[in-house]
C-alpha positions in Angstrom: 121.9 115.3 91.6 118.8 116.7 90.1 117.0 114.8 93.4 118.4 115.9 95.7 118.3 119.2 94.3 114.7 119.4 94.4 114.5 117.9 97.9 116.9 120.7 99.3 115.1 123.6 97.6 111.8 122.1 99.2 112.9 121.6 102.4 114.4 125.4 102.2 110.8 126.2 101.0 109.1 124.8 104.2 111.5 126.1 106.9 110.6 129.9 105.4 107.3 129.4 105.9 106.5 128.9 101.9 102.8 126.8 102.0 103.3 122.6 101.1 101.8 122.6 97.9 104.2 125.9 96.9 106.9 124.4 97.9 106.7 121.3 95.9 105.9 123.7 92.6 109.1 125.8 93.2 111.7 122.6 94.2 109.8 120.7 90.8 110.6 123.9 88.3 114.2 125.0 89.7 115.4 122.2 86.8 113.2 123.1 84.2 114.1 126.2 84.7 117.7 125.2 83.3 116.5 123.1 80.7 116.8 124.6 77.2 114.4 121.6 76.0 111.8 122.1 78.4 109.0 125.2 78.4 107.7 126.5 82.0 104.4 126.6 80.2 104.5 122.9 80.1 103.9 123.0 84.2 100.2 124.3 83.4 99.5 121.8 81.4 100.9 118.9 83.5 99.3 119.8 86.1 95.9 120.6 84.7 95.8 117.0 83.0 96.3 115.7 87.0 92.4 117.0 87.1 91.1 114.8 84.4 90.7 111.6 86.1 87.3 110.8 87.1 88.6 109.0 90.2 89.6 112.6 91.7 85.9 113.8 91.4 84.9 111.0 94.5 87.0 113.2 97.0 84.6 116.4 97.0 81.9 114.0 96.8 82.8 111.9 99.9 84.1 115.2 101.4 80.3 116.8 100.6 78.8 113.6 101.7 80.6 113.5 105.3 80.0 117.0 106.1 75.9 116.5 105.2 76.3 113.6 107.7 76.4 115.7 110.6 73.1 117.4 109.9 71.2 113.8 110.1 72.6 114.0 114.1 74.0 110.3 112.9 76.3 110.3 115.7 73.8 110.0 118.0 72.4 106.6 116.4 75.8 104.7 115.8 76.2 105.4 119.5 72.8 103.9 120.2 74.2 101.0 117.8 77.4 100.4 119.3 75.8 99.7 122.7 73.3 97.5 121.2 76.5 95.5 119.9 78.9 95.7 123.1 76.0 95.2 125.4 77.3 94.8 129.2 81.0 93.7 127.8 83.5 94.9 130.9 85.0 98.3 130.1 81.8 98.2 127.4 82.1 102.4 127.3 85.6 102.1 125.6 84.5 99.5 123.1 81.5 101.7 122.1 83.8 104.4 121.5 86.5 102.2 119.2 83.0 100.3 117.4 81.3 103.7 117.0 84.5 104.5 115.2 84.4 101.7 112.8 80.9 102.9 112.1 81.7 106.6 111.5 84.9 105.9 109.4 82.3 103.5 107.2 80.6 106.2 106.5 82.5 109.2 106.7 86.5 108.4 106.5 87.5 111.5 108.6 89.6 111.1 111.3 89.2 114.8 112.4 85.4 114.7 112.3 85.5 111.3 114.2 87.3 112.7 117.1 85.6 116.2 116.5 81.9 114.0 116.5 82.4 111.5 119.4 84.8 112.9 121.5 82.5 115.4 122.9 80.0 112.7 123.8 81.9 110.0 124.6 85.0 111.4 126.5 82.8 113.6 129.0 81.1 109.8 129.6 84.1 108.1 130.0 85.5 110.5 132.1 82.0 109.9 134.6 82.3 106.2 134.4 85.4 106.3 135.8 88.2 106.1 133.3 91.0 108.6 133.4 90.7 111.6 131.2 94.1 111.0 129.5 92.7 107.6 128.6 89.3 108.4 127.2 91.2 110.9 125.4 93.5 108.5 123.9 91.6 106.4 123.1 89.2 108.4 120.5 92.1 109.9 119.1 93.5 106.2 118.4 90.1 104.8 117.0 89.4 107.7 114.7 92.2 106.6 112.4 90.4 104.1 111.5 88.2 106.1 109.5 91.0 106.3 107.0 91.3 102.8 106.4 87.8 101.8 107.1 86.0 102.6 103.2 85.4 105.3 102.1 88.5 107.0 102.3 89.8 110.7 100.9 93.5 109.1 102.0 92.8 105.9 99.5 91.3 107.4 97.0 94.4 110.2 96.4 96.0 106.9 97.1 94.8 105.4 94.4 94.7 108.2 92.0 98.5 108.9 92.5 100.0 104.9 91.6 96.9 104.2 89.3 95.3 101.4 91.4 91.9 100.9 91.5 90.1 102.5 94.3 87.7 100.1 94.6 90.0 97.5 95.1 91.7 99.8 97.7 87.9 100.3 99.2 87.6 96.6 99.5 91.1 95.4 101.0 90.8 98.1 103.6 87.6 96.4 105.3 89.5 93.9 107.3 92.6 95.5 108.0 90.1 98.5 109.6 88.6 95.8 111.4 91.8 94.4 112.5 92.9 97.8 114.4 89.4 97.6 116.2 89.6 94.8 117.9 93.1 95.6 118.8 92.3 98.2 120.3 89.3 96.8 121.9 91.5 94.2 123.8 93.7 96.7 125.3 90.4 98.7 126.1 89.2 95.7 128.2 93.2 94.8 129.7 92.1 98.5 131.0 89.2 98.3 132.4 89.9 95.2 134.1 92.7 96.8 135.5 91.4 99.6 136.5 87.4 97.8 137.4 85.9 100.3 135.1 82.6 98.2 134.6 79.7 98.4 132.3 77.9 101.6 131.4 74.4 103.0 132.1 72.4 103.8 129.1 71.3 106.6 131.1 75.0 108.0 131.1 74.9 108.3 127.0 71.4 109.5 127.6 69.9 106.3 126.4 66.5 104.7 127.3 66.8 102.7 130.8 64.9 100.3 129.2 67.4 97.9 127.4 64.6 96.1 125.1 63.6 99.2 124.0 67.2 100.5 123.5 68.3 97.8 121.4 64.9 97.9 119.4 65.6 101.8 118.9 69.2 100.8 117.8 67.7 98.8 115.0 65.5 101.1 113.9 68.5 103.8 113.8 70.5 101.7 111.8 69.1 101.2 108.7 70.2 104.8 107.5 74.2 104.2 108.4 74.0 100.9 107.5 72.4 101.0 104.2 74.6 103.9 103.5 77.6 101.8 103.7 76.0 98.9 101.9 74.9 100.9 99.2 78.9 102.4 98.4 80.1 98.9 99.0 78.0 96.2 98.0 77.5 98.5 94.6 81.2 99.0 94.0 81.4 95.2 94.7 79.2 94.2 92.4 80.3 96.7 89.9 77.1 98.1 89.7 78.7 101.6 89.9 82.5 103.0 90.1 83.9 104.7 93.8 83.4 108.2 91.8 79.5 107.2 91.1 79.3 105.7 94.5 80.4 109.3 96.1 77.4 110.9 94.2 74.5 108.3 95.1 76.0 108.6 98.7 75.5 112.3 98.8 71.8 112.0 96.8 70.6 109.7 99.8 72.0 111.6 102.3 70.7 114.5 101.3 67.3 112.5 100.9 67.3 111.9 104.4 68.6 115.0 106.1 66.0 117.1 104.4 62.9 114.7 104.6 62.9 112.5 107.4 65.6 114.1 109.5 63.8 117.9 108.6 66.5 119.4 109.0 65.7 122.5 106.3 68.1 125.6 107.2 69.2 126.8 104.0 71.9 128.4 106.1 73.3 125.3 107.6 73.9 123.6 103.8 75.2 126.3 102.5 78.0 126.6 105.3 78.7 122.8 104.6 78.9 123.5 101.0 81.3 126.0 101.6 83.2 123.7 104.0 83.7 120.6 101.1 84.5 123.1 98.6 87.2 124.6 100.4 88.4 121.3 102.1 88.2 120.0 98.3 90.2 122.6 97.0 92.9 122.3 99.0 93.4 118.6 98.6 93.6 119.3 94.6 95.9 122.4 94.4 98.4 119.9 96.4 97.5 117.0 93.6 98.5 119.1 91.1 101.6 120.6 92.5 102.5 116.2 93.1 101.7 116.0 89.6 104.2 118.1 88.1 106.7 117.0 90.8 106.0 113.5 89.5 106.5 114.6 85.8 109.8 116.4 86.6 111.2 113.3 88.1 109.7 111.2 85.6 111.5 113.2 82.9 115.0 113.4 84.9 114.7 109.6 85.5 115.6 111.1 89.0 114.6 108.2 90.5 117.2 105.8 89.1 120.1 106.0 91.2 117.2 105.1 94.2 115.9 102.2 92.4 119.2 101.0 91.3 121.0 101.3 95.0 117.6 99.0 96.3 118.3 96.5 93.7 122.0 96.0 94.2 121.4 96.0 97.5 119.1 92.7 97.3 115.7 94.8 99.4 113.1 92.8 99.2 109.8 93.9 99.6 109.3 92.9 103.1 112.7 95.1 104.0 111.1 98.2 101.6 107.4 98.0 103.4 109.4 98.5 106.8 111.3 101.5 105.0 108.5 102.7 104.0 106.3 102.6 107.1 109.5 104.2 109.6 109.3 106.8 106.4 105.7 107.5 106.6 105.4 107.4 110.3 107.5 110.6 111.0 106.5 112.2 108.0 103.1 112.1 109.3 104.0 113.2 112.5 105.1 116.3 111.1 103.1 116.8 108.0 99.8 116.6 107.4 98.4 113.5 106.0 97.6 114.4 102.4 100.6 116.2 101.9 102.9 113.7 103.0 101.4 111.3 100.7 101.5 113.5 97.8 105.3 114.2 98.0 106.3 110.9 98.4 103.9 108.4 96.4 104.9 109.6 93.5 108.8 108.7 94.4 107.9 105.4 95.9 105.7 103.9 93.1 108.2 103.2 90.8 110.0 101.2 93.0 107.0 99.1 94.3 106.6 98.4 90.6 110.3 97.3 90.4 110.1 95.0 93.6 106.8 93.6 92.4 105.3 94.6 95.6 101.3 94.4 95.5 100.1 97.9 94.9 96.8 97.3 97.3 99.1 96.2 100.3 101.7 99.0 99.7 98.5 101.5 99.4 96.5 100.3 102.8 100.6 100.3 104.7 101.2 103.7 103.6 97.4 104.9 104.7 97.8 103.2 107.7 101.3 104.6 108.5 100.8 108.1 107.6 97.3 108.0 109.4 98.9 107.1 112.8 100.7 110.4 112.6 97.9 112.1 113.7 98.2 110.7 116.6 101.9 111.1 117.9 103.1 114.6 118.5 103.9 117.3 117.7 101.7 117.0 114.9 99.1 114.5 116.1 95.8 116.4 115.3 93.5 114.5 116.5 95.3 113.9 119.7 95.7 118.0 120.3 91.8 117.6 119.2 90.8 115.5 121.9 93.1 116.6 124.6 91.1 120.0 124.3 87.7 117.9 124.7 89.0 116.4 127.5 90.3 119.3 129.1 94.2 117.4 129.4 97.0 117.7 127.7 99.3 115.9 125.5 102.3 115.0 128.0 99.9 113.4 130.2 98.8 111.1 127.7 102.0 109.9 126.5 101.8 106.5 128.7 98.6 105.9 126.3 99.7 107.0 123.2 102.7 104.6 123.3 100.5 101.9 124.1 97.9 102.3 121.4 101.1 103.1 118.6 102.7 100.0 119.3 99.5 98.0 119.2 98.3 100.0 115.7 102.4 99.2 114.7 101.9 95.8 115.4 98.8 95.8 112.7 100.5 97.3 110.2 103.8 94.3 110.7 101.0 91.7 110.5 99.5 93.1 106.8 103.1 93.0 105.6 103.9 89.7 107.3 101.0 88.2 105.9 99.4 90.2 103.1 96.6 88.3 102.3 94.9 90.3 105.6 94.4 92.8 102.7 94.3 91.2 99.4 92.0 88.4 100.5 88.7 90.2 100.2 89.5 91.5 97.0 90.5 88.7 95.5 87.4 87.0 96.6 84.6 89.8 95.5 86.6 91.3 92.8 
């Protein structure tokens, strides 16, 4: 009762217009508000401790660290990298797109800022090679989600912080299965342009040196920043030299190293305006943590979640059976929510029954990432589709042939991690 009370009065809250995080608040008090035991003033508290793990500190870090990225113009050498790597590979523009994605997620995790980035480099090129615009425009929407999965991740950290799993185990099982949708993708990429006899690209269409020695000797040279920057968050967590939280602040030391002394850029003006920009992206992500936090007390103190766990038990789910739940779940929440609200609602409800079915918390972490990140793809939310649509001057309906395409390919990842979930817990039980 007191469950599906709270889900009623928050789904009221959101058809009025009330904002996410609000919403959650008012549905979490309406019982305590009835409860004679209970003090409103503990909801301050609760949700005051949510800000006390050290883990949370690594998202305005990270976020801090992705948006000094764009002042180093590092988009413009993991595109000089990624043709390096594809080389003369049929359909080779498409590839560099999805590897240039790999690159940017390693480094950034930002779907938005993937397609925001690339898209207006790469689709205008695609478009010129010869794919279709609806397909270039697909196609960087699809790849930027793997900047979620890829580390670091805001998505795995909040992850992480919300079922108390270690992020740096989250960090590590996420490599392969990011790798995974990549080369996915990268086949259907090459079905296409073999279809289609979209051949190899130009450098001189990405405004690259015609001289291909030179280009891939200027692609080395331009990859030691990204490259070490990955290696320095990764190999260190690794090795437990340093946590994911002390990882976010070396990250955004030696990029700021590098975008004020070798890359010069010096406009007071310009970090300042991305300071604002993590601050408030930062903000937002923690007033919606600590409205899930109280939510997550409130049912914790109801055991509201009983009846749910109980009806999965009798019922003989196993975890294969609760994964697929779970995705279908996820999928359309992220279609119509965004991403880190989604997650916030519903992790807290879903960990206690991942602890009950002894499902691994690092595969149920990278399946939930994965399924909620593909929503912004599929409309109506689909963000980073809308996004590039409006690069490549298309729209949405167009694109649907695509879209279906790449969403059953990315679902066909996500069955093969719960299939076999040693795609995700292999590296970590290797390194760590």
């Amino acid at each position: 009762m007191i469950l599906l009370t709270i889900i009623s009065v928050f789904l009221i809250c959101l058809l009025i217009g009330v904002p996410v995080a609000f919403s959650i608040v008012i549905a979490a008090a309406i019982p305590i508000i009835f409860e004679p035991l209970v003090s409103l003033t503990q909801a301050s508290s609760v949700m005051i401790e949510s800000f006390s793990s050290f883990t949370l500190l690594a998202i305005p870090l990270f976020i801090f660290c992705g948006a000094l990225l764009n002042l180093t113009k590092v988009t413009d050498d993991l595109i000089y990298i990624s043709k390096a790597l594809v080389g003369n590979l049929k359909g080779s523009l498409a590839h560099i797109n999805i590897v240039t994605s790999v690159f940017f997620g390693a480094i950034s995790g930002s779907s938005v800022a993937d397609v925001a980035s690339l898209g207006r480099i790469l689709i205008p090129a695609m478009v010129k090679a010869g794919y279709s615009k609806e397909f270039a425009a697909t196609i960087t929407a699809a790849s930027s989600t793997i900047g979620s999965i890829i580390p670091p991740s805001i998505l795995l950290i909040v992850y992480g912080a919300l079922s108390q799993t270690s992020v740096a185990s989250l960090f590590i099982a996420g490599i392969i299965p990011g790798v995974l949708i990549g080369a996915t993708q990268m086949f259907y990429a090459y079905y296409y342009a073999h279809k289609n006899n979209v051949g190899p690209v130009s450098n001189e269409l990405l405004g690259l040196s015609e001289d291909d020695k030179l280009s891939k000797r200027l692609a080395l040279k331009k990859s030691i920043f990204p490259v070490s920057l990955f290696l320095i968050v990764i190999v260190g967590i690794m090795a437990g030299v340093f946590t994911a939280t002390e990882a976010a602040a070396i990250a955004v030391v030696y990029v700021f190293v590098v975008a004020f002394f070798i890359k010069k850029e010096r406009s007071f003006k310009n970090y300042r305006e991305v300071m604002h920009r993590a601050v408030t992206d930062s903000a937002s992500i923690y007033i919606l943590i600590a409205a899930a936090s109280f939510l997550s007390w409130v049912l914790s103190y109801y055991q509201a979640l009983d009846p749910v766990i109980n009806f999965i038990i009798e019922n003989d789910f196993n975890s294969f059976t609760f994964l697929l739940v779970l995705v279908l779940l996820y999928f359309i929440l992220g279609t119509f929510m965004e991403p880190n609200s989604a997650m916030l609602i519903f992790v807290p409800m879903s960990v206690p029954v991942i602890r009950e079915l002894g499902v691994d918390p690092v595969v149920a972490g990278i399946v939930t990432v994965m399924a909620i990140r593909l929503g912004t793809v599929t409309p109506p939310y689909g963000l980073s589709t809308l996004l590039s649509a409006k690069i490549a001057n298309t729209n949405v309906l167009k694109m649907m042939k695509h879209i279906v395409i790449f969403v059953v390919i990315y679902l066909v990842s996500i069955l093969s991690i719960i299939v076999f979930p040693e795609i995700v817990t292999f590296l970590p039980d290797l390194l760590m």
